[in-house]
Backbone as CSV, one residue per row, in Angstrom:
resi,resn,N_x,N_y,N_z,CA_x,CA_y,CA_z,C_x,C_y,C_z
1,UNK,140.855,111.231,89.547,141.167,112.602,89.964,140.033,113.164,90.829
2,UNK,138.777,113.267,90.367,137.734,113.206,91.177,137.888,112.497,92.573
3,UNK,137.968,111.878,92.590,138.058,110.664,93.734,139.264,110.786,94.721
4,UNK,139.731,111.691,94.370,141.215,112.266,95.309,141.167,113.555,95.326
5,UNK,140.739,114.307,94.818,139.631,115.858,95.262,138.550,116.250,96.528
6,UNK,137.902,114.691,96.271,136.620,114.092,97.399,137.209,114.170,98.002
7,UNK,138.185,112.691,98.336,138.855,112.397,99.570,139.536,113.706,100.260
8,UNK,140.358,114.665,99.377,140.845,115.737,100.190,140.155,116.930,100.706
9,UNK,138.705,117.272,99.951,138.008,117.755,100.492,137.042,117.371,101.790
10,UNK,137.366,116.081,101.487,136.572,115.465,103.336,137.488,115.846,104.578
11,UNK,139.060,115.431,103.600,140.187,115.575,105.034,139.989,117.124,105.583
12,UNK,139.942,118.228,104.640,139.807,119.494,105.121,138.643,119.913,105.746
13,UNK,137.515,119.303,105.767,136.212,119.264,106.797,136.541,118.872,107.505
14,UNK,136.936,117.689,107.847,136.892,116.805,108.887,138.441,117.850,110.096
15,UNK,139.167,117.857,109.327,140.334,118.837,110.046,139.408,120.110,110.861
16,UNK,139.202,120.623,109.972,138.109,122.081,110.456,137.528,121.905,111.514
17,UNK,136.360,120.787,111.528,135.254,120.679,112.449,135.949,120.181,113.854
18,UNK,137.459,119.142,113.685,137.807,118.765,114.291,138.209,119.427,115.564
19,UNK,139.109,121.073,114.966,139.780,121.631,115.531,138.655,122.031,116.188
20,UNK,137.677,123.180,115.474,136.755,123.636,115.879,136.392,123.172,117.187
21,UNK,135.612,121.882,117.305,135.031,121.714,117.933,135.637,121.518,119.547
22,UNK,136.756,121.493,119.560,137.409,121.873,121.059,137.842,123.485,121.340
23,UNK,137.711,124.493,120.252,138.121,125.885,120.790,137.022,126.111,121.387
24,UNK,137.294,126.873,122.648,136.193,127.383,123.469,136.467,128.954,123.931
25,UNK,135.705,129.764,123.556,135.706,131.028,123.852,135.319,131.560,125.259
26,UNK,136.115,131.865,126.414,135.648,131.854,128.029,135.354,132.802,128.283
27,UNK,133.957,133.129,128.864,133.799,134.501,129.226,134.444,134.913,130.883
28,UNK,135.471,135.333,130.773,136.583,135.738,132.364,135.999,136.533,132.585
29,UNK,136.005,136.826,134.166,135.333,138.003,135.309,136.174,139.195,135.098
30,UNK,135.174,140.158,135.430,135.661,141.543,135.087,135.583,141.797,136.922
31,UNK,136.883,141.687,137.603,136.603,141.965,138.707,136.727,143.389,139.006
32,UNK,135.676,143.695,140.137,135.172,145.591,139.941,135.273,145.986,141.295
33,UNK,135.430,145.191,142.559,135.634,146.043,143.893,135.969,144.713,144.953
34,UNK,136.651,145.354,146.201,137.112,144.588,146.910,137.470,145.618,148.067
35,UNK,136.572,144.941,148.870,136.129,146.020,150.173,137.005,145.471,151.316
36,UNK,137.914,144.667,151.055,138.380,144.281,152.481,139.469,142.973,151.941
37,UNK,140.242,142.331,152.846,141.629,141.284,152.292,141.111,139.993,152.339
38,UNK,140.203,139.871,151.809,139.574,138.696,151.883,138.648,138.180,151.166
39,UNK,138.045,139.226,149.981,136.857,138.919,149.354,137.175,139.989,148.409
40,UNK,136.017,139.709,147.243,136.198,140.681,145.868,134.574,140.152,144.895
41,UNK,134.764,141.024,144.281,133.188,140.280,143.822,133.486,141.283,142.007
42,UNK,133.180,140.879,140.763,132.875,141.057,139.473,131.709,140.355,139.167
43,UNK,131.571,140.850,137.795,130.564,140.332,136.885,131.225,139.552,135.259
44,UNK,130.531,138.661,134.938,130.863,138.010,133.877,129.602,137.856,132.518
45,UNK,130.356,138.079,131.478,128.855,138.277,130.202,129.336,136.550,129.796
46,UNK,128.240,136.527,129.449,127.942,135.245,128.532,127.318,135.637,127.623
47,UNK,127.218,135.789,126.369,126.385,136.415,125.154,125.697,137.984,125.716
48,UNK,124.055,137.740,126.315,123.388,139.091,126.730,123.280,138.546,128.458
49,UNK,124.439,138.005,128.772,123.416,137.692,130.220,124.738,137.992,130.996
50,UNK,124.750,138.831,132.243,125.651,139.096,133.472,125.230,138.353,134.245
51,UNK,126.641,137.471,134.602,126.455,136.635,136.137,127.071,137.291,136.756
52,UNK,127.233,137.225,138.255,127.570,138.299,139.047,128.524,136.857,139.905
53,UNK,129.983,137.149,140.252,130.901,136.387,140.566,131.443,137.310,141.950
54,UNK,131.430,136.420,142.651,131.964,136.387,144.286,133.198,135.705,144.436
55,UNK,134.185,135.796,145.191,135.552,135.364,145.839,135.483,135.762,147.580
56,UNK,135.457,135.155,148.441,135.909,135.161,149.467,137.022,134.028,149.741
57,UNK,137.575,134.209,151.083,139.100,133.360,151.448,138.961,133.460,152.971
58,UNK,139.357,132.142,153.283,139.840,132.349,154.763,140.974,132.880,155.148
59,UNK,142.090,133.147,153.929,143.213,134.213,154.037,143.601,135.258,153.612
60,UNK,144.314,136.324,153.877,144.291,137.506,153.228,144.717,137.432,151.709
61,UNK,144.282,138.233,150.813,145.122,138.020,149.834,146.011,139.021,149.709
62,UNK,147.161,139.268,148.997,147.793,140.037,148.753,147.498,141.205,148.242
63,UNK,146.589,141.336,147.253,146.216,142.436,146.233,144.823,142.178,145.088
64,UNK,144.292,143.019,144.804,142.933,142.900,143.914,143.173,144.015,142.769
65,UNK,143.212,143.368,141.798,143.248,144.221,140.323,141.938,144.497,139.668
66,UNK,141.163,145.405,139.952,139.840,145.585,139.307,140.185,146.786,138.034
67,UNK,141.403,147.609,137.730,141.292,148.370,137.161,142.696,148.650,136.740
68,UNK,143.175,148.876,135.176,144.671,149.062,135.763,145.647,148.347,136.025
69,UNK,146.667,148.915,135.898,147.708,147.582,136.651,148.759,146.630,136.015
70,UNK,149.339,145.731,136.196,150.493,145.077,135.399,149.644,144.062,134.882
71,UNK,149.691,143.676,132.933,149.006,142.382,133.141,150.023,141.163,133.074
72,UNK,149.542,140.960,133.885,150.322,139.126,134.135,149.898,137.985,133.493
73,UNK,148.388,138.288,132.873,148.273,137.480,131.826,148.844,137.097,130.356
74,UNK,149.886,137.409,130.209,150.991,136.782,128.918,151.485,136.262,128.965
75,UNK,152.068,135.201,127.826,152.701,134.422,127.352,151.793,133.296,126.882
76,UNK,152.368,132.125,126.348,151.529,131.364,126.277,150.668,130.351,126.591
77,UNK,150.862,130.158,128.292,150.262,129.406,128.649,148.698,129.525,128.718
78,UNK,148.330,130.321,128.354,146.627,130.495,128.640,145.928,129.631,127.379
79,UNK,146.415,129.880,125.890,146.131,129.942,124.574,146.595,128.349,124.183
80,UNK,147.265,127.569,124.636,148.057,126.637,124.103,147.123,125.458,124.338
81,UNK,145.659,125.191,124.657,145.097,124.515,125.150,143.894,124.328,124.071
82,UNK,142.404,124.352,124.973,141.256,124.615,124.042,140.987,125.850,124.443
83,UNK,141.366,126.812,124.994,140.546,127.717,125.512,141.523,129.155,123.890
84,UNK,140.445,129.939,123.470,140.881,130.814,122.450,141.156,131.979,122.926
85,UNK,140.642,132.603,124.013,141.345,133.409,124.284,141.944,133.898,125.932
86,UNK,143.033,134.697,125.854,143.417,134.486,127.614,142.620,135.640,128.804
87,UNK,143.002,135.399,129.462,141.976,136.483,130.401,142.767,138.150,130.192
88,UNK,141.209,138.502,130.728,141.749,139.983,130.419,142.805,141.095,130.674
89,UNK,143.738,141.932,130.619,144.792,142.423,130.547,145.122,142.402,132.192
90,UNK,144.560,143.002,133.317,144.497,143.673,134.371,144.227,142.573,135.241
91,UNK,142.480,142.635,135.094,141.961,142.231,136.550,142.802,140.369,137.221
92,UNK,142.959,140.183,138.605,143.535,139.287,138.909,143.427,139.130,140.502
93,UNK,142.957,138.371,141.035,143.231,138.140,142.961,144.352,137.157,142.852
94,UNK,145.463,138.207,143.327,146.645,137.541,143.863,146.439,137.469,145.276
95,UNK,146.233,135.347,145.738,146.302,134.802,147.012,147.858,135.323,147.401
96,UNK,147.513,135.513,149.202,148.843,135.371,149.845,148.605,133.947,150.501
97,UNK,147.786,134.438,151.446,147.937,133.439,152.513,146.924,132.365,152.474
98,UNK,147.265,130.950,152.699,147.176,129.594,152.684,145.428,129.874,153.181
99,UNK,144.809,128.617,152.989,143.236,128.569,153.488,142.171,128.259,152.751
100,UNK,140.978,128.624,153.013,139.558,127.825,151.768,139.563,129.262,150.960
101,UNK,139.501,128.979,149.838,138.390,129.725,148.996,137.185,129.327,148.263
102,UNK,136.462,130.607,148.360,135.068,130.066,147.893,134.602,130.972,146.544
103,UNK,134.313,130.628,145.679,134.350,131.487,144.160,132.264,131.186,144.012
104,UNK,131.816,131.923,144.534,130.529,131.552,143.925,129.581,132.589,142.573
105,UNK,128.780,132.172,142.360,127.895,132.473,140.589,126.403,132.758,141.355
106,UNK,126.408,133.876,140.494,124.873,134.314,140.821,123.798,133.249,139.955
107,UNK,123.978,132.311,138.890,123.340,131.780,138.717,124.291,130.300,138.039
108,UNK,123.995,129.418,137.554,124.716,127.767,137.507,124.937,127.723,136.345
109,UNK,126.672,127.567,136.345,127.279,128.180,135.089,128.339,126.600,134.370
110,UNK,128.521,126.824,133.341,128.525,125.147,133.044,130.174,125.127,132.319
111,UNK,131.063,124.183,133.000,132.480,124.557,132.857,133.074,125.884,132.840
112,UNK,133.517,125.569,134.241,134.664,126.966,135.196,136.251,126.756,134.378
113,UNK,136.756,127.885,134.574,137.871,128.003,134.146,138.599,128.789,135.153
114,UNK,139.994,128.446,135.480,140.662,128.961,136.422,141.557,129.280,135.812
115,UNK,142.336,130.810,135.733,143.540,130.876,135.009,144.554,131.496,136.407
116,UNK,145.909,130.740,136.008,146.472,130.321,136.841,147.965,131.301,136.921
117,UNK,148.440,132.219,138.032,149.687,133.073,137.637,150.660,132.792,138.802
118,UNK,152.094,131.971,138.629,152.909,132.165,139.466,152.605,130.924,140.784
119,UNK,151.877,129.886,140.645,151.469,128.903,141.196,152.499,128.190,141.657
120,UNK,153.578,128.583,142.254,154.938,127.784,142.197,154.921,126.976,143.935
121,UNK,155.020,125.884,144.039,155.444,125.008,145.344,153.885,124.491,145.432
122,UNK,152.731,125.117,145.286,151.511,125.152,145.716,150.844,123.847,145.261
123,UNK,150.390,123.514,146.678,149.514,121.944,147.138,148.121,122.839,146.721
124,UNK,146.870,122.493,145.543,145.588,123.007,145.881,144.940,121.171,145.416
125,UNK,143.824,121.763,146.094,142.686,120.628,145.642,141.147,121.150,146.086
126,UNK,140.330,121.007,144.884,139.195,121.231,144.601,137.861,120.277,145.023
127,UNK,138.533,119.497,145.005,137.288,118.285,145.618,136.429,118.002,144.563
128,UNK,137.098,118.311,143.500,135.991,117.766,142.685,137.006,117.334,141.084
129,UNK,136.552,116.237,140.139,137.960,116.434,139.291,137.959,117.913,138.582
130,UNK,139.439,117.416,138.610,139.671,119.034,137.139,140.473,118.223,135.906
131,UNK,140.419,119.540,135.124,141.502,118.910,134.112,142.313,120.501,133.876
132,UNK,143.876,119.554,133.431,144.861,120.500,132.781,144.877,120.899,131.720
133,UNK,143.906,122.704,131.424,144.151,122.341,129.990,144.756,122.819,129.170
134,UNK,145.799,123.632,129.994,146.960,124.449,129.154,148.391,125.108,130.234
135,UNK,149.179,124.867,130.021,150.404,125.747,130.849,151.482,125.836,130.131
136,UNK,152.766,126.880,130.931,153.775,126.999,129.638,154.051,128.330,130.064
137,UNK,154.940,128.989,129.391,155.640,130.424,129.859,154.391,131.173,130.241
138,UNK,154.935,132.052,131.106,154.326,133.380,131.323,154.824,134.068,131.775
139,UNK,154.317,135.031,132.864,154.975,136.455,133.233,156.434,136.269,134.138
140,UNK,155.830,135.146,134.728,157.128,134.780,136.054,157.987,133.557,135.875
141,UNK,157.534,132.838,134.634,158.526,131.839,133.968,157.774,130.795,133.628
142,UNK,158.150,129.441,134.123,157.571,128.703,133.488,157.604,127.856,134.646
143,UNK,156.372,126.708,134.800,156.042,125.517,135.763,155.127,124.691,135.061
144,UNK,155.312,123.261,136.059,154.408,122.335,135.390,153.107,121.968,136.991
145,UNK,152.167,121.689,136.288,151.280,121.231,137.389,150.793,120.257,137.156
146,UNK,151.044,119.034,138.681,151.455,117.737,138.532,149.888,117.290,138.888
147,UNK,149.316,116.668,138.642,147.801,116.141,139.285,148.048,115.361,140.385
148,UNK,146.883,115.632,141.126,146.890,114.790,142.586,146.530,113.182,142.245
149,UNK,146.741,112.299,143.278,146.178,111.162,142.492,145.084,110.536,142.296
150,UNK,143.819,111.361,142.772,142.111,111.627,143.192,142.391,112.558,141.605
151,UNK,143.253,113.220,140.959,142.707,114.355,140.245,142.067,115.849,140.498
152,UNK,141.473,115.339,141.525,140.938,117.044,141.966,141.769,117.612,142.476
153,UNK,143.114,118.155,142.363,143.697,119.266,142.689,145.259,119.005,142.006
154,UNK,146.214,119.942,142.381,147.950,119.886,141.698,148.530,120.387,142.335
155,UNK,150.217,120.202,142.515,150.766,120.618,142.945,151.923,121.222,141.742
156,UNK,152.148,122.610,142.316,152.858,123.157,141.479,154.073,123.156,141.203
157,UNK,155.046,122.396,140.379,156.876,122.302,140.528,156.623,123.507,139.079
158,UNK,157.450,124.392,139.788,158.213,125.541,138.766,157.174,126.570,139.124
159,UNK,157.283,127.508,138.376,155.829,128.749,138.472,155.191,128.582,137.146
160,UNK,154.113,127.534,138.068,153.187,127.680,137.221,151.939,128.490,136.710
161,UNK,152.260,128.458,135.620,150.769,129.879,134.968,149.996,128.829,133.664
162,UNK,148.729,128.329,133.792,148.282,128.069,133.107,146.696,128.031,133.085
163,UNK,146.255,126.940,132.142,144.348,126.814,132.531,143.933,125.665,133.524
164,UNK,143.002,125.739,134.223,142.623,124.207,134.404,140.954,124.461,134.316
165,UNK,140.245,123.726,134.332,139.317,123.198,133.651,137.989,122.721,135.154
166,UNK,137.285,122.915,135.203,135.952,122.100,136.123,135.170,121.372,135.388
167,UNK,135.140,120.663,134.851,134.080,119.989,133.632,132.387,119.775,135.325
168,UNK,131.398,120.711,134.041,130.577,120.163,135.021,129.359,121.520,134.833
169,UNK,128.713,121.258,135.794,127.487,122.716,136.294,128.369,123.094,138.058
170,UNK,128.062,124.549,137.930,128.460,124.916,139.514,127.641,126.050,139.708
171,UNK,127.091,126.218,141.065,126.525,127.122,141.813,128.176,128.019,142.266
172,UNK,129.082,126.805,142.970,129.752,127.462,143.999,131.148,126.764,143.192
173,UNK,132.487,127.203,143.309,133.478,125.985,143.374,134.101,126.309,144.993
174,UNK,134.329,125.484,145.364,135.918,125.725,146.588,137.043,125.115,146.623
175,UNK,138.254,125.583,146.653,139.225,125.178,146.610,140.790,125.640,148.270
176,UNK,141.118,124.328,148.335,142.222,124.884,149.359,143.333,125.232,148.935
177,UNK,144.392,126.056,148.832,145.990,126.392,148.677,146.718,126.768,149.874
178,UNK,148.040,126.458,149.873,148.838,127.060,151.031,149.455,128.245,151.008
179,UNK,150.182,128.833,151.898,150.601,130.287,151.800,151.644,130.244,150.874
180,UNK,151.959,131.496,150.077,153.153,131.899,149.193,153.239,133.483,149.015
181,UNK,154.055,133.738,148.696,154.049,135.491,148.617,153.006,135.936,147.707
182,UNK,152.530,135.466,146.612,151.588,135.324,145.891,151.206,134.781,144.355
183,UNK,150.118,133.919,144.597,149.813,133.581,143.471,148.170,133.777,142.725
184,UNK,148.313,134.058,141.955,147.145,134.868,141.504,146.228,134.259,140.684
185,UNK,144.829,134.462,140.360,144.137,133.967,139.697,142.734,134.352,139.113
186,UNK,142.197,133.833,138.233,141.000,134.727,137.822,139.659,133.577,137.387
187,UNK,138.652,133.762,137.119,137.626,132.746,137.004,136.666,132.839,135.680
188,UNK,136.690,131.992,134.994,135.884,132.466,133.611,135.110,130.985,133.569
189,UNK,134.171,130.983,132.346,132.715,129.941,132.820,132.740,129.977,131.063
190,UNK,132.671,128.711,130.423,132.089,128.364,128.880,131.033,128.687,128.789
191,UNK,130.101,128.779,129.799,128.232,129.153,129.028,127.460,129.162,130.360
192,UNK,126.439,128.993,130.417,125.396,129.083,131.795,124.379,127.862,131.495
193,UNK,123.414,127.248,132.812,122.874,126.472,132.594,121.493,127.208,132.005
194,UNK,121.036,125.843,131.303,119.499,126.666,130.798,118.691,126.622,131.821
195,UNK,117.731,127.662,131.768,116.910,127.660,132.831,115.240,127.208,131.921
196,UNK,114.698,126.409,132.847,113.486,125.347,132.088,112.680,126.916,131.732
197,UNK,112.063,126.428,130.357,110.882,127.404,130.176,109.918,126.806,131.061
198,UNK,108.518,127.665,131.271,107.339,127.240,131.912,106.665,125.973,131.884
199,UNK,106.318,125.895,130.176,106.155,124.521,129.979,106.713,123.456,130.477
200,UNK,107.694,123.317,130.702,108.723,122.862,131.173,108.670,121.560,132.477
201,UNK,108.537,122.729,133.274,107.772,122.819,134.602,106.576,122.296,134.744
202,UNK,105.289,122.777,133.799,104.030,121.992,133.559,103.786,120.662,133.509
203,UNK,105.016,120.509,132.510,104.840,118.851,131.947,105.284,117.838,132.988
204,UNK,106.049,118.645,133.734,107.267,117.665,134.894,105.954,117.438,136.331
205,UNK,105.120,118.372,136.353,104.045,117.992,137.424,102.905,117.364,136.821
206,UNK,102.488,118.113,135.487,101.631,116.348,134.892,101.926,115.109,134.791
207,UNK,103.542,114.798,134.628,104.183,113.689,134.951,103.783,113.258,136.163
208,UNK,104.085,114.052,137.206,104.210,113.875,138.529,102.938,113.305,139.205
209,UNK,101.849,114.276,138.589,100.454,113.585,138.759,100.242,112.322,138.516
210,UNK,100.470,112.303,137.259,100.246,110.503,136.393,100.985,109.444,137.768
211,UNK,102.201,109.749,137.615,102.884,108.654,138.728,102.137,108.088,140.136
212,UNK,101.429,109.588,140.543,101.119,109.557,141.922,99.326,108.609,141.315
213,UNK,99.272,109.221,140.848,97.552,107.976,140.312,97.910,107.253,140.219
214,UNK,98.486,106.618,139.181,99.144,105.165,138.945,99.496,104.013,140.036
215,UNK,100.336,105.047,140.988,100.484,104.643,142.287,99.641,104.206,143.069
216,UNK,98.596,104.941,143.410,97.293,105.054,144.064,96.702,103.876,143.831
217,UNK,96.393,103.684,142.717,95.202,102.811,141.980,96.096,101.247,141.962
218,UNK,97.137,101.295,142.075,98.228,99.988,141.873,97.950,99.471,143.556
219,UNK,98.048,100.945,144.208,97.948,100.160,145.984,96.501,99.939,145.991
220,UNK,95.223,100.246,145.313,94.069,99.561,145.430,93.361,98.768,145.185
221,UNK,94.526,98.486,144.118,93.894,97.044,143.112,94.998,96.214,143.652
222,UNK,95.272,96.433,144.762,96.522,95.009,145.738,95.499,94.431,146.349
């Protein structure tokens, strides 16, 4: 009896930690102004720290939600993945027209998240891999997004609304899409990179020293 108590108390750890350890809590951009059809700029918290998030486009977009507004973020495609919770009620850059975008981070932020609204017909690719990590109903119905065969980008059959994923560190992401009446989207980041303490730094040029002697003395004793 003991011995089948154990065992089921391991299965319920092991379940726990299991799940656990793929929910990821995303901190999404609070987008706050947009001075013109082409660009928009928010800020994003990570625990105590604001990164400051940029969007420009080589095409107009349709519309910028900094405040207010219809949210298009429901249903379940956001939640059905690893990610725990969906982006925030409002804010959203709905693309019109086809071209580059460029999403950059005031400082190097470690797995991007793209949440995805109404993505329907749409060729994108990122140039870099992604992953799918959630889609499924939402505001404008439902689509699937098919992977390219490089991986870095999808094409959209149905309207698709879901997550996809950057596994990685980014300064910048860019991505291309083609024109549609609009499809919308928002940008959230799992955590930020660490930035070296001082020491850090110290040790990496006492290293650096050692090498360069070592060096030295190796070309004099040739």
């Amino acid at each position: 009896m003991k011995r089948i108590i154990q065992l089921a108390v391991g299965s319920l750890v092991t379940i726990f930690f299991s799940t656990s350890a793929f929910a990821v809590t995303v901190s999404w951009t609070d987008w706050t102004t947009s001075t013109d059809s082409f660009s928009a700029s928010g800020d994003l918290l990570v625990g105590s720290t604001t990164v400051g998030v940029g969007y420009s486009g080589t095409g107009a977009h349709a519309f910028v939600q900094t405040a207010g507004g219809a949210n298009f973020w429901t249903g379940s495609a956001y939640t059905n993945g690893t990610v725990d919770n969906a982006p925030p009620a409002s804010d959203i850059v709905a693309l019109s027209t086809g071209g580059t975008v460029t999403i950059t981070f005031s400082q190097t932020v470690v797995d991007s998240y793209i949440g995805l609204v109404s993505w329907n017909g749409n060729t994108v690719d990122f140039g870099v891999p992604i992953v799918i990590d959630s889609f499924g109903p939402g505001y404008w119905g439902v689509g699937t997004p098919i992977l390219n065969g490089t991986s870095t980008g999808f094409f959209g059959s149905g309207e698709v609304h879901g997550v996809i994923r950057l596994p990685g560190s980014f300064d910048s992401i860019t991505f291309t899409h083609v024109s549609e009446g609009w499809h919308g989207f928002t940008v959230g980041v799992a955590g930020i990179a660490p930035v070296p303490e001082p020491e850090t730094y110290a040790m990496l040029l006492a290293g650096l020293g050692l090498l360069g002697f070592a060096a030295r003395r190796k070309k004099a004793n040739a």
